[in-house]
Backbone and ligand atoms as CSV (ligand in chain L), in Angstrom:
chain,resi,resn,atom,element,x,y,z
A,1,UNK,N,N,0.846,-1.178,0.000
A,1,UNK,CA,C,0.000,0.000,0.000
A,1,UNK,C,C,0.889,1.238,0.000
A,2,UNK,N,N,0.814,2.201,-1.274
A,2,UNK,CA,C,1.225,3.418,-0.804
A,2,UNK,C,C,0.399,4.802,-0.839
A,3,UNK,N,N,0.821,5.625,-0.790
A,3,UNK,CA,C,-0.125,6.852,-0.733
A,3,UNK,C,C,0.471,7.572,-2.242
A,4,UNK,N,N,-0.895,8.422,-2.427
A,4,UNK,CA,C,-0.703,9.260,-3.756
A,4,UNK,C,C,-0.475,10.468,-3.699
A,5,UNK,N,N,0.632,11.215,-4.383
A,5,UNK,CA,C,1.183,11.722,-4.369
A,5,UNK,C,C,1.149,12.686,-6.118
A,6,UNK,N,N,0.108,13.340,-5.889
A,6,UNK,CA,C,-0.093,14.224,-7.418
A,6,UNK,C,C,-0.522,12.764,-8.455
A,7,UNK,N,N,0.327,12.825,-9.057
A,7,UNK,CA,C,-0.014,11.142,-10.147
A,7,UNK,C,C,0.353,10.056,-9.133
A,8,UNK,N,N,1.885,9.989,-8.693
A,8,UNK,CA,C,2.497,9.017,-8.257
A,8,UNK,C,C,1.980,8.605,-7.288
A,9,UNK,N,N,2.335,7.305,-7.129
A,9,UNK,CA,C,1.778,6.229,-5.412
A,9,UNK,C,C,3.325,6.572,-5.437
A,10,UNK,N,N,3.501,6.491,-3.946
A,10,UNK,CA,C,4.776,6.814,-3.149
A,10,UNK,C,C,4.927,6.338,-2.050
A,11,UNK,N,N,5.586,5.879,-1.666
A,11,UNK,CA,C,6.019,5.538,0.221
A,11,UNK,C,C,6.651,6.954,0.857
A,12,UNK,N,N,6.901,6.678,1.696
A,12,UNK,CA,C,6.894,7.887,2.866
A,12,UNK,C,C,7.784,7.398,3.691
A,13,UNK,N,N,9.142,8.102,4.097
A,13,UNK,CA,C,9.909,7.598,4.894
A,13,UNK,C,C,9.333,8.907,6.265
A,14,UNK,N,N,9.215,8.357,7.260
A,14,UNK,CA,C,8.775,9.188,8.234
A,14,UNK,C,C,10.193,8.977,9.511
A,15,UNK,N,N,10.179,10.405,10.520
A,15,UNK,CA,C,11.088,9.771,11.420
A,15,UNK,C,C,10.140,10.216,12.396
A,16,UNK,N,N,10.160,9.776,13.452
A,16,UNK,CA,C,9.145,9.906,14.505
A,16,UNK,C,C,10.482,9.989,16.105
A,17,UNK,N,N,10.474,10.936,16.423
A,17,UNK,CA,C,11.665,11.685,17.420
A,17,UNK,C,C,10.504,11.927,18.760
A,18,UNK,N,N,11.069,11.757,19.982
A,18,UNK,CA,C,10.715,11.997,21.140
A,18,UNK,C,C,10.572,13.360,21.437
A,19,UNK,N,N,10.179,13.775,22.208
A,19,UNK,CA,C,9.969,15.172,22.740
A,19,UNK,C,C,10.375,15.577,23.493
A,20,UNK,N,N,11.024,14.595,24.258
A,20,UNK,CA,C,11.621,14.693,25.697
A,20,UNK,C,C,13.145,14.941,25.189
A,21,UNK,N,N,13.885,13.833,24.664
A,21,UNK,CA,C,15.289,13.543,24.714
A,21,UNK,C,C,15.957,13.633,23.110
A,22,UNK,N,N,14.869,13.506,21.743
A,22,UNK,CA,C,15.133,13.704,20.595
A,22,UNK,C,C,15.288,12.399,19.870
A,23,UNK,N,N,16.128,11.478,20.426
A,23,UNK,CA,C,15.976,9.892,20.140
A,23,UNK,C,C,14.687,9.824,18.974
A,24,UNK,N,N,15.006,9.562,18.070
A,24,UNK,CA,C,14.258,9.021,17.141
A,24,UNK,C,C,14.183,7.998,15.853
A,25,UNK,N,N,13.048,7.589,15.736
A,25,UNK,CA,C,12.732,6.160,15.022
A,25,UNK,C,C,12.528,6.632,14.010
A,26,UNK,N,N,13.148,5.696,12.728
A,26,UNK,CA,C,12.755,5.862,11.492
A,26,UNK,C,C,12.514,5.493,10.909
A,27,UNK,N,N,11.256,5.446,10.141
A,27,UNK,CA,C,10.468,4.122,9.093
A,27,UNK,C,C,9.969,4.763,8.039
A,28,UNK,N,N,9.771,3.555,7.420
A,28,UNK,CA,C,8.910,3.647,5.740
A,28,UNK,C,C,7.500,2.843,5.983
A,29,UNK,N,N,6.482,3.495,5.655
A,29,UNK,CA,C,5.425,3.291,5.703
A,29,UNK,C,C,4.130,4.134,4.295
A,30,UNK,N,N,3.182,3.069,3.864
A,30,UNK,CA,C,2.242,3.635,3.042
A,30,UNK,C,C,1.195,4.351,3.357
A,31,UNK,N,N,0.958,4.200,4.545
A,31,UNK,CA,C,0.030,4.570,5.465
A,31,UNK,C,C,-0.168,6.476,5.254
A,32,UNK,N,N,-1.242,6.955,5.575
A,32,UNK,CA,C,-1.501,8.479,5.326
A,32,UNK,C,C,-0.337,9.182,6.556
A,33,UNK,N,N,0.308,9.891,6.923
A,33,UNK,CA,C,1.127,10.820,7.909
A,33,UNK,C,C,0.291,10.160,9.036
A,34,UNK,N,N,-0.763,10.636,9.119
A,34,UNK,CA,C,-1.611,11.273,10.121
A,34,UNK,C,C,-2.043,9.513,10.862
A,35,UNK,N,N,-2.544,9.297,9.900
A,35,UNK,CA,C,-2.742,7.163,10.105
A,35,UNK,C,C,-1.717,6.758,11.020
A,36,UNK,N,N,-0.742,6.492,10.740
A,36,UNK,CA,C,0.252,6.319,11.097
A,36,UNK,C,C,0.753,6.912,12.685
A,37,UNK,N,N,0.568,8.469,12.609
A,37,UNK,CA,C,1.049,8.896,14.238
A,37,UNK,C,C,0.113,8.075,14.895
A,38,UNK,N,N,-1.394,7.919,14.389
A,38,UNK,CA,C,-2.266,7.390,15.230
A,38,UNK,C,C,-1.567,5.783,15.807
A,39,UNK,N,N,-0.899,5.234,15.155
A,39,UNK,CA,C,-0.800,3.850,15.346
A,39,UNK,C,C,-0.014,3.923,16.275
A,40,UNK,N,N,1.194,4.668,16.101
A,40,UNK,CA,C,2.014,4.986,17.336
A,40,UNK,C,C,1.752,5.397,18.465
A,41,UNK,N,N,0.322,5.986,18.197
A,41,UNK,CA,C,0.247,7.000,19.443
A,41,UNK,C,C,-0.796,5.512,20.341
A,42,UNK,N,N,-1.435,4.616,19.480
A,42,UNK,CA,C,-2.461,4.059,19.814
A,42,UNK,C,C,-0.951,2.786,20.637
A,43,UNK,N,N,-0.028,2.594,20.389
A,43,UNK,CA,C,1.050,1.868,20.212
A,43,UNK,C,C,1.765,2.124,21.591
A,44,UNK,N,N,1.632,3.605,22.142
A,44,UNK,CA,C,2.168,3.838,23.211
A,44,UNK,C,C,1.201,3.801,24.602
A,45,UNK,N,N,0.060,4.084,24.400
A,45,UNK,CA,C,-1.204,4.015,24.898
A,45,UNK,C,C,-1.390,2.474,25.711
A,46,UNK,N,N,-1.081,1.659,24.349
A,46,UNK,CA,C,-1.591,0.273,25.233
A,46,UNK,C,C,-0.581,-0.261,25.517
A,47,UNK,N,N,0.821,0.066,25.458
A,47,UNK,CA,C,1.930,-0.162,25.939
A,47,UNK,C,C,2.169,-1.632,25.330
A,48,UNK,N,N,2.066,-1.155,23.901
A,48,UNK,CA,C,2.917,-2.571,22.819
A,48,UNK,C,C,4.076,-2.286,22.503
A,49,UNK,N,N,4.641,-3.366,22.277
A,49,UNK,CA,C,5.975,-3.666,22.365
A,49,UNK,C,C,6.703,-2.481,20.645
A,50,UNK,N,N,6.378,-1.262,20.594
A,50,UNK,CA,C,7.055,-1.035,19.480
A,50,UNK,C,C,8.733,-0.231,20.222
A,51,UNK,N,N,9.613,0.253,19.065
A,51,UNK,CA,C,10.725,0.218,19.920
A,51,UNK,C,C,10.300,1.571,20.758
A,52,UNK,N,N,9.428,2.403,19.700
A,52,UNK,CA,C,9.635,4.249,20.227
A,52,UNK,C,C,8.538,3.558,21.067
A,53,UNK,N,N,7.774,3.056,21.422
A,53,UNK,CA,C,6.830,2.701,22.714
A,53,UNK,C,C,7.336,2.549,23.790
A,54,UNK,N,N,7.876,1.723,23.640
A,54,UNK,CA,C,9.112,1.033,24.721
A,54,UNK,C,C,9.993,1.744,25.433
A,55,UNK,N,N,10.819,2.949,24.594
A,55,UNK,CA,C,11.506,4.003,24.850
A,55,UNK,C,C,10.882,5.214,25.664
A,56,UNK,N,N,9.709,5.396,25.456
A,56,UNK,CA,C,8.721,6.270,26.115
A,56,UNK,C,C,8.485,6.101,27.453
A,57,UNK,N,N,7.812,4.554,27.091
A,57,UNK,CA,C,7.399,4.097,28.350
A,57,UNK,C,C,8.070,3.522,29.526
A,58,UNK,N,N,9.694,3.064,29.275
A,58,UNK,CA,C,10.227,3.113,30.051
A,58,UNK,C,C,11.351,3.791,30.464
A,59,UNK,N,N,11.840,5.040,29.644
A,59,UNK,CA,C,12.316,6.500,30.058
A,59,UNK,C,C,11.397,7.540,30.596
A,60,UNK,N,N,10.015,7.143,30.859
A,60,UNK,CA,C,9.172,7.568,31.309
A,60,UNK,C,C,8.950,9.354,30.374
A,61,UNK,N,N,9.148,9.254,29.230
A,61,UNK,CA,C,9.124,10.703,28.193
A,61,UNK,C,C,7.871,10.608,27.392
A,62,UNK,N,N,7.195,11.712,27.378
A,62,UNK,CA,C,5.866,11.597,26.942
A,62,UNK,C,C,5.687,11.404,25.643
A,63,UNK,N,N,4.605,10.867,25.112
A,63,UNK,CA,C,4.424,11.232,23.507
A,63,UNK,C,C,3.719,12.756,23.089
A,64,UNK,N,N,4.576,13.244,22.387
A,64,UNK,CA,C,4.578,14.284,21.870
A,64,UNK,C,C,3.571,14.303,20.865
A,65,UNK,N,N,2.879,15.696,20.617
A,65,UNK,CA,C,1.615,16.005,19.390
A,65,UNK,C,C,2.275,15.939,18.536
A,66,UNK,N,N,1.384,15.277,17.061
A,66,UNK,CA,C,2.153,15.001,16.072
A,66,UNK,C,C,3.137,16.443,15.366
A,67,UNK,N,N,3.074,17.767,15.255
A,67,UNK,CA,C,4.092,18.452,15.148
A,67,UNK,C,C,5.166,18.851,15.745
A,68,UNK,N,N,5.075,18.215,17.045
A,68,UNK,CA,C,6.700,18.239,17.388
A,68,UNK,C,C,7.046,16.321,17.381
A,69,UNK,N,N,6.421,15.707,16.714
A,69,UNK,CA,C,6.829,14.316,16.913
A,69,UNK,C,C,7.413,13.751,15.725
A,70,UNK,N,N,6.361,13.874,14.662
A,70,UNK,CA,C,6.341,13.221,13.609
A,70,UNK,C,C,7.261,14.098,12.395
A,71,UNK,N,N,7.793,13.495,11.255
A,71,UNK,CA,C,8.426,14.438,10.444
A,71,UNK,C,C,8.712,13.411,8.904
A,72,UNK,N,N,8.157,13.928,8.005
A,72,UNK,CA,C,8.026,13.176,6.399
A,72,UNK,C,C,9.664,13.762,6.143
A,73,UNK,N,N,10.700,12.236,5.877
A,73,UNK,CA,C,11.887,12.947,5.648
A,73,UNK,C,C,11.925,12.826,4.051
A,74,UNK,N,N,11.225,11.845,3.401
A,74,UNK,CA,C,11.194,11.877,2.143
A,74,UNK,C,C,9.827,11.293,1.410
A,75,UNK,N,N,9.850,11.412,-0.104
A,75,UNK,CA,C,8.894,10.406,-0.488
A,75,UNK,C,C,9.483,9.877,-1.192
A,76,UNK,N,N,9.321,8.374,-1.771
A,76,UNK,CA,C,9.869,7.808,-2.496
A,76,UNK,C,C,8.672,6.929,-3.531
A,77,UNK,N,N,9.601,6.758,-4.450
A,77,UNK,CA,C,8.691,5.887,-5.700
A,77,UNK,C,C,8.823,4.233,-5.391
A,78,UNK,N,N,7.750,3.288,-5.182
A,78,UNK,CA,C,8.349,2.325,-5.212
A,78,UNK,C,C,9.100,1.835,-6.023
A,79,UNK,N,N,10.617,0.904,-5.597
A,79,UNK,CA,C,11.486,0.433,-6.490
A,79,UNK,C,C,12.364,-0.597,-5.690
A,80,UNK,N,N,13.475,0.137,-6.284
A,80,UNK,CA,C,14.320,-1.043,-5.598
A,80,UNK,C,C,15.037,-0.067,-4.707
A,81,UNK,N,N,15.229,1.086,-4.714
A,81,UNK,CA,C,16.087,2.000,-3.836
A,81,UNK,C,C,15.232,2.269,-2.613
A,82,UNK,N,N,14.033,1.890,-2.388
A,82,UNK,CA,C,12.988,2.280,-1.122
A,82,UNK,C,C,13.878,1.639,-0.088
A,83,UNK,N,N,14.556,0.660,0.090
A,83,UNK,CA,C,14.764,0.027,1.523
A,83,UNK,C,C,16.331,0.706,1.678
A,84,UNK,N,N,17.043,0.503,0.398
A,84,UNK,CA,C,18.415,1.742,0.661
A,84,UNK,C,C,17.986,2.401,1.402
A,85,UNK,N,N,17.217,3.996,1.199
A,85,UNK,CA,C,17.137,4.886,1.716
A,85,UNK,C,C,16.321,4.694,3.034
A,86,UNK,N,N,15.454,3.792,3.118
A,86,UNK,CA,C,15.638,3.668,4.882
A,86,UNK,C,C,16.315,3.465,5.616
A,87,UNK,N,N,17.443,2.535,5.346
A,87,UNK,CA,C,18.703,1.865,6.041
A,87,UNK,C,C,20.101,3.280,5.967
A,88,UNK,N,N,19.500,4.206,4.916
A,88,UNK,CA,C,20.351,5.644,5.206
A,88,UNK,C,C,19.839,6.500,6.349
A,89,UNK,N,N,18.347,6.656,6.192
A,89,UNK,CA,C,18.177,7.136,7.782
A,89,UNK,C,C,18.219,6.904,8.673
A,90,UNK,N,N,18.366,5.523,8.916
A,90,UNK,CA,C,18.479,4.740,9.914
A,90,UNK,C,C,19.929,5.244,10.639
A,91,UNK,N,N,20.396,4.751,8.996
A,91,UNK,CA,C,22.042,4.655,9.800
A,91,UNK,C,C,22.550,6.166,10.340
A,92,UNK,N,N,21.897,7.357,9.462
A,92,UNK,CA,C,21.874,8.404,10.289
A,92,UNK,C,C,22.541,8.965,11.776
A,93,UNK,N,N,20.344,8.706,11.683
A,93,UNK,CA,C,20.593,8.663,13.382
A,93,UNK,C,C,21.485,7.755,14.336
A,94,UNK,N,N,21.509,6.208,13.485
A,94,UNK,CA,C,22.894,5.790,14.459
A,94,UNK,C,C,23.946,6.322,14.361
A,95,UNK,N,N,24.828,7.008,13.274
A,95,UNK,CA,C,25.958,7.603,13.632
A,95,UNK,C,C,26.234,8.927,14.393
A,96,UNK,N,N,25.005,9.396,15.158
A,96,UNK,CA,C,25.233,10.291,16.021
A,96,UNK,C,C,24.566,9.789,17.349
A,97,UNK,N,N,24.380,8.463,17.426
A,97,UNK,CA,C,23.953,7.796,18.676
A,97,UNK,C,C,22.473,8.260,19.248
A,98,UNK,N,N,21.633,8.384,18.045
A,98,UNK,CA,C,20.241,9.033,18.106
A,98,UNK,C,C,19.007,8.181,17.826
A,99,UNK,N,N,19.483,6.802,17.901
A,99,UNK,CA,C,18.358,6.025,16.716
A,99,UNK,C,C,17.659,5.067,18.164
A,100,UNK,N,N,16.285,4.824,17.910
A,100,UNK,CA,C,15.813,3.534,18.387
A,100,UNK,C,C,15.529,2.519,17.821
A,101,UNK,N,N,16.174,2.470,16.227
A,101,UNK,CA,C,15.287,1.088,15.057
A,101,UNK,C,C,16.412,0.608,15.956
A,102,UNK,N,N,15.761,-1.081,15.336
A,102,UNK,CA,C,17.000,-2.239,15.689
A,102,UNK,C,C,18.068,-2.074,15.663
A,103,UNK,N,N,18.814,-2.233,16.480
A,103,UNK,CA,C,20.630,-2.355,15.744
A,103,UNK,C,C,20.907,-3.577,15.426
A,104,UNK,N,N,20.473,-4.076,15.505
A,104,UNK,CA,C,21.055,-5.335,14.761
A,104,UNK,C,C,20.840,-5.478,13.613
A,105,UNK,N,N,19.788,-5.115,13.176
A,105,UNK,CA,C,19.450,-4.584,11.822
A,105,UNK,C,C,20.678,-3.189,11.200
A,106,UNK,N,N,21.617,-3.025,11.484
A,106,UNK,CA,C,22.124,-1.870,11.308
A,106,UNK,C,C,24.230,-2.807,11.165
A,107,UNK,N,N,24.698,-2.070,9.803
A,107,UNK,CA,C,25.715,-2.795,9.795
A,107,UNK,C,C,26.642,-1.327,9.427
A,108,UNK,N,N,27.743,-1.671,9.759
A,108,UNK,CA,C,28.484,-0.515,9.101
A,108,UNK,C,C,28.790,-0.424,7.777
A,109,UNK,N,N,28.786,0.900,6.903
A,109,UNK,CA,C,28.378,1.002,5.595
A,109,UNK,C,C,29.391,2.434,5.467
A,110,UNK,N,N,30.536,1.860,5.055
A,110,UNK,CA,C,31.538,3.159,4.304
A,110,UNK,C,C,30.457,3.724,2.895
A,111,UNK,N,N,29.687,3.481,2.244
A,111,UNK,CA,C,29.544,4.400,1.517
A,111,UNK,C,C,28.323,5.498,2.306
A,112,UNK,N,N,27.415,5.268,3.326
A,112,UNK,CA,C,26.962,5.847,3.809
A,112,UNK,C,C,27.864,6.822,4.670
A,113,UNK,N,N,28.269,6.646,5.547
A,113,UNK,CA,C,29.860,7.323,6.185
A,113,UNK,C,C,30.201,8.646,5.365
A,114,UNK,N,N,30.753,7.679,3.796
A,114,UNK,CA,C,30.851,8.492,2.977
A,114,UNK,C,C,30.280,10.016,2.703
A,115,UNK,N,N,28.854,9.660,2.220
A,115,UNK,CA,C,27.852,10.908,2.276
A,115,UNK,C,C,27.091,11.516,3.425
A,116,UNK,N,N,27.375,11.106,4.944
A,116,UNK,CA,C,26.946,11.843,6.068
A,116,UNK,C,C,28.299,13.030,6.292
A,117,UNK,N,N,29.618,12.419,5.696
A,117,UNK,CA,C,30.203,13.515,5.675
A,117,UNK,C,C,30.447,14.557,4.486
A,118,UNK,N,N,29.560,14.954,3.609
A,118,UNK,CA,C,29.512,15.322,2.755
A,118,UNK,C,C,28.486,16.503,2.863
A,119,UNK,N,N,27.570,16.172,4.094
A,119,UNK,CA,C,26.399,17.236,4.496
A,119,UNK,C,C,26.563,18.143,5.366
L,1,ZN,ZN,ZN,13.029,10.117,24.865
């Protein structure tokens, strides 16, 4: 499922950052913006296991309204570069010790390296 975007269907890389401490999660999702905070927000509420749930609920940091929470870092076309560029934001925020996705999911990547120092 993605969302439309003028002609295009598109995915949506979203990062979703705390309010308290900045720590933030970053995903790709088809889901509308707004859909989506809801899931999180519905996610922190019943205290399911997501990671930014988890992080909330047991740093005890509130969930934030979706304009200081939520943030569309890109859109993308589906292809083959959609999961690249998540695993670039990802790795991001891990190279400034900011991320809550998996780390284990997370490998070191000289060409990313590459272009975080380039910005
Ligand atoms: Zn926090």
């Amino acid at each position: 499922m993605c969302v439309k975007l003028g002609k295009l269907y598109v995915v949506q890389h979203n990062k979703l950052t705390c309010s308290d401490c900045n720590k933030a999660y970053v995903g790709q999702k088809g889901r509308s913006f707004t859909q989506r905070f809801k899931e999180y927000r519905n996610a922190f509420k019943s205290s399911r296991n997501t990671n930014y749930a988890k992080h909330a609920l047991e740093d005890l940091h509130p969930f934030g309204p979706i304009h200081e929470t939520m943030q569309i870092l890109q859109y993308q076309a589906k292809g083959a570069h959609l999961n690249t560029i998540e695993r670039y934001f990802i790795y991001k925020e891990f190279s400034i010790k900011n991320h809550l996705n998996d780390e284990s999911n997370i490998a070191p990547n000289k060409i990313f390296d590459a272009l975080l120092k380039l910005q």
